[in-house]
LUMKOLVEX-920653 format. One record per residue (C-alpha): x, y, z; residue in three letters. Coordinates in steps of 0.001 Angstrom, whole numbers, plus 524288, in hexadecimal, padded with zeros to 5 digits. Layout:
BEGIN
XYZALA/...
//
This chain:
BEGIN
4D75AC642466A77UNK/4D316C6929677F8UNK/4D49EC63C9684A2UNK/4C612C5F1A684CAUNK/4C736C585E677B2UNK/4D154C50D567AE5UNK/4CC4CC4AF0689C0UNK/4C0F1C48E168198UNK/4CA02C40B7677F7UNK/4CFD9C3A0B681E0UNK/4C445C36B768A2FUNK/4BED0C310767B89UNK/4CBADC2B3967967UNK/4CAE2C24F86857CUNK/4BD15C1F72684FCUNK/4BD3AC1B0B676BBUNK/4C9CBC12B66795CUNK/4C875C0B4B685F6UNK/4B86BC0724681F6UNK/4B772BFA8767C79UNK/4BB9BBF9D766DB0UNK/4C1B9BF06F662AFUNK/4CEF5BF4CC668C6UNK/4CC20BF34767768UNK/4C526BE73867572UNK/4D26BBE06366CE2UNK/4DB99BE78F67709UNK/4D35EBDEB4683A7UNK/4D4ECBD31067B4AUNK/4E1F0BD4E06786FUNK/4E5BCBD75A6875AUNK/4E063BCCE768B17UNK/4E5B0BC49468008UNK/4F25DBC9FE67E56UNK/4F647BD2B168A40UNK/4F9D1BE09968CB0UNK/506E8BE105686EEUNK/503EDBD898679FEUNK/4F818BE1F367754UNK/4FF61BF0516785DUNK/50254BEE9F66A89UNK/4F326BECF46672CUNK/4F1BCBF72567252UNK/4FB38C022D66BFBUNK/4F5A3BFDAC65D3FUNK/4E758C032F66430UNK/4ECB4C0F826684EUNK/4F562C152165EC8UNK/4EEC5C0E63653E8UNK/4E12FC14BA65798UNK/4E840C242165A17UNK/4EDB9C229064C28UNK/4E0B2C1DAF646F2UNK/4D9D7C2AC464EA0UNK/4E5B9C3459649D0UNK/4E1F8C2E8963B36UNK/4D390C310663D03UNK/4D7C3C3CA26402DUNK/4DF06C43A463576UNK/4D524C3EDB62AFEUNK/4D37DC2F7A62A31UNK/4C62AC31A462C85UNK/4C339C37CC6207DUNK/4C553C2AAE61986UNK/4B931C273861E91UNK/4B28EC32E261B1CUNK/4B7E3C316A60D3EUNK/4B6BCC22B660C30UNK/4AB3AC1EA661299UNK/4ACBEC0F2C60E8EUNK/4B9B6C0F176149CUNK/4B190C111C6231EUNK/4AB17C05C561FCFUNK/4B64BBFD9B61D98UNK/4BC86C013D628F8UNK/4B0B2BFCBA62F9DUNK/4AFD5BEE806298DUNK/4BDE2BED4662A32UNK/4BCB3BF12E63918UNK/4B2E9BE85963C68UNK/4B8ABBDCFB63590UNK/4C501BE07563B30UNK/4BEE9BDFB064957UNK/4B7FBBD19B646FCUNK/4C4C8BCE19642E2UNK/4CB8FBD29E64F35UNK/4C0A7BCE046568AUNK/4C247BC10365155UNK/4D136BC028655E4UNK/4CD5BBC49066205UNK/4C390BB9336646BUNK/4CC66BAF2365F3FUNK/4D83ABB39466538UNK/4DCD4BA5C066C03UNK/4DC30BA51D67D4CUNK/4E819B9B5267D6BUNK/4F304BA2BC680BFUNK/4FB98B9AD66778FUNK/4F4BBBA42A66CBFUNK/4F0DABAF7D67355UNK/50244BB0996732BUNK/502BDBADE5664C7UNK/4F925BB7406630BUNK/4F9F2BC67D662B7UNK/4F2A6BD33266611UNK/4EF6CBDD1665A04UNK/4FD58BE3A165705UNK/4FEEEBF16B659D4UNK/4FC44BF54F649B8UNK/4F08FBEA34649D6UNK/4EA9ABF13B655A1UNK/4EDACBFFBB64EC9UNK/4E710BFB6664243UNK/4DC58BF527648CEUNK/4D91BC037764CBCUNK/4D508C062063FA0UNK/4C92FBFD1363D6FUNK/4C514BFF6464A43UNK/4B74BC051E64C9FUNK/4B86BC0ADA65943UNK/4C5ACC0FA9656CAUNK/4C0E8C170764AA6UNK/4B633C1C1565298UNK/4BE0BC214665BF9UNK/4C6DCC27D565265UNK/4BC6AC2EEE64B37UNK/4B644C338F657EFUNK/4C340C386F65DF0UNK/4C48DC404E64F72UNK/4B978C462A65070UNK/4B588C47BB65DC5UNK/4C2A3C4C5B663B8UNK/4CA07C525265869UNK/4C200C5E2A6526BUNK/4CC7EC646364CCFUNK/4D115C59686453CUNK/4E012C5E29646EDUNK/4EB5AC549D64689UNK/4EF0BC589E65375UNK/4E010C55AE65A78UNK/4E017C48BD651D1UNK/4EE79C4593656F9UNK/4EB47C46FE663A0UNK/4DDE6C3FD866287UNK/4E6FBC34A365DEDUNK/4F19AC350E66900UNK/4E695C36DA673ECUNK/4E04FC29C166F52UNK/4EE95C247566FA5UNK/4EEE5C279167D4CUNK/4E1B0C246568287UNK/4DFE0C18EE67A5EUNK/4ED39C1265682CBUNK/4E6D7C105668E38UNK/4DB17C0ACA68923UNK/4DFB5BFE6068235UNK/4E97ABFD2968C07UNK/4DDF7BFB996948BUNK/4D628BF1C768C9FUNK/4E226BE9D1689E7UNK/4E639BE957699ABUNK/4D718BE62769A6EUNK/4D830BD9FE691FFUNK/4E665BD69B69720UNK/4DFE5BD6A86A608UNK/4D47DBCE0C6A112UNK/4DFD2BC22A69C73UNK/4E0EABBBE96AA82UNK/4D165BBB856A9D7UNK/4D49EBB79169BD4UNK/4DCFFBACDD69E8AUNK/4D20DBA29E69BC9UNK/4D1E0B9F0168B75UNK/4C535B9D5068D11UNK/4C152BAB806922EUNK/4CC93BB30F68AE5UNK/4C5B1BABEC67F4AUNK/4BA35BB137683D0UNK/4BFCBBBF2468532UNK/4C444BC0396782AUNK/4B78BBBBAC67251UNK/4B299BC6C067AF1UNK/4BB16BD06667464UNK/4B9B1BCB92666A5UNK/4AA3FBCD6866992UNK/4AD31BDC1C66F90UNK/4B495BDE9B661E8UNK/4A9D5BD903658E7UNK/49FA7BE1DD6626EUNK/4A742BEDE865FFCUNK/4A3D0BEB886519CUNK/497B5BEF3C653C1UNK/4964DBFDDB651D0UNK/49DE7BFC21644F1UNK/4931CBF2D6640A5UNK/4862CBFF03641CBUNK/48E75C09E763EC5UNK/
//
């Protein structure tokens, strides 16, 4: 992979993970629900669960798809579903802060798994793959993976700082209530595309 392949990967990289997505959207709410440090779990699940997902797509899952068309369309019921579902907790998850304690942020395997039924994440998988690694080898696909590792860090360590600065403003039940309605309705709205595709 030349040097112009890979700033273009990383400029992609970039862009795809810090825009607004299922992931960034649940990594605001949990900031501002759970805090920094209770979220690096969910934060870490995001980024090494989505490289493994891309280093995958990479050496051939893809060709399920291609062999199995049905099972695309499973993953896409199951993914929307999934994503009511999540919005759902998201909405409902309790301003006292009596519950907000008993109550925890996706785990670090919930969050990696999650990666899987994602749309945008699969989108941005099967772009990088064929985009930014022609050759197909395991080394281009490895480093596709690691580079999306690396970039995709400081991105949801933005959005969760984002929703972990927005808590004082957040302090009210009635507008953190608010908030995560908000979210839950960003998460149902990134549905969407799935929907027409």
């Amino acid at each position: 992979m030349d040097y112009h392949l890979i700033s273009a990967l990383i400029t992609f990289a970039f862009v795809s993970t810090i825009t607004p997505g299922p992931n960034n959207i649940m990594l605001a709410s949990s900031g501002a629900n759970f805090g920094f440090q209770r979220t690096i779990p969910h934060m870490l699940g995001i980024g090494l669960g989505f490289s493994f997902m891309v280093f995958l797509v990479g050496i051939g899952l893809i060709q399920i798809f291609d062999l199995y068309p049905v099972s695309y369309s499973i993953l896409k019921t199951v993914s929307i579903v999934y994503l009511i579902f999540l919005a759902y907790k998201i909405a409902t998850t309790s301003s006292s802060k009596e519950t907000q304690h008993q109550s925890q942020p996706l785990s670090f395997m919930q969050a990696a798994s999650f990666q899987w039924v994602n749309p945008k994440a699969w989108t941005m998988a099967l772009t990088a793959m064929s985009a930014y690694t022609p050759s197909h080898s395991i080394q281009a696909i490895f480093l596709c993976a690691i580079i999306f590792a690396l970039v995709n860090l400081p991105s949801v360590s933005f959005w969760t700082i984002l929703g972990q600065q927005s808590r004082q403003i957040l302090s009210n039940p009635k507008r953190l209530r608010a908030f995560n309605i908000l979210m839950a309705g960003l998460l149902i709205i990134s549905i969407y595309p799935l929907l027409f595709e």
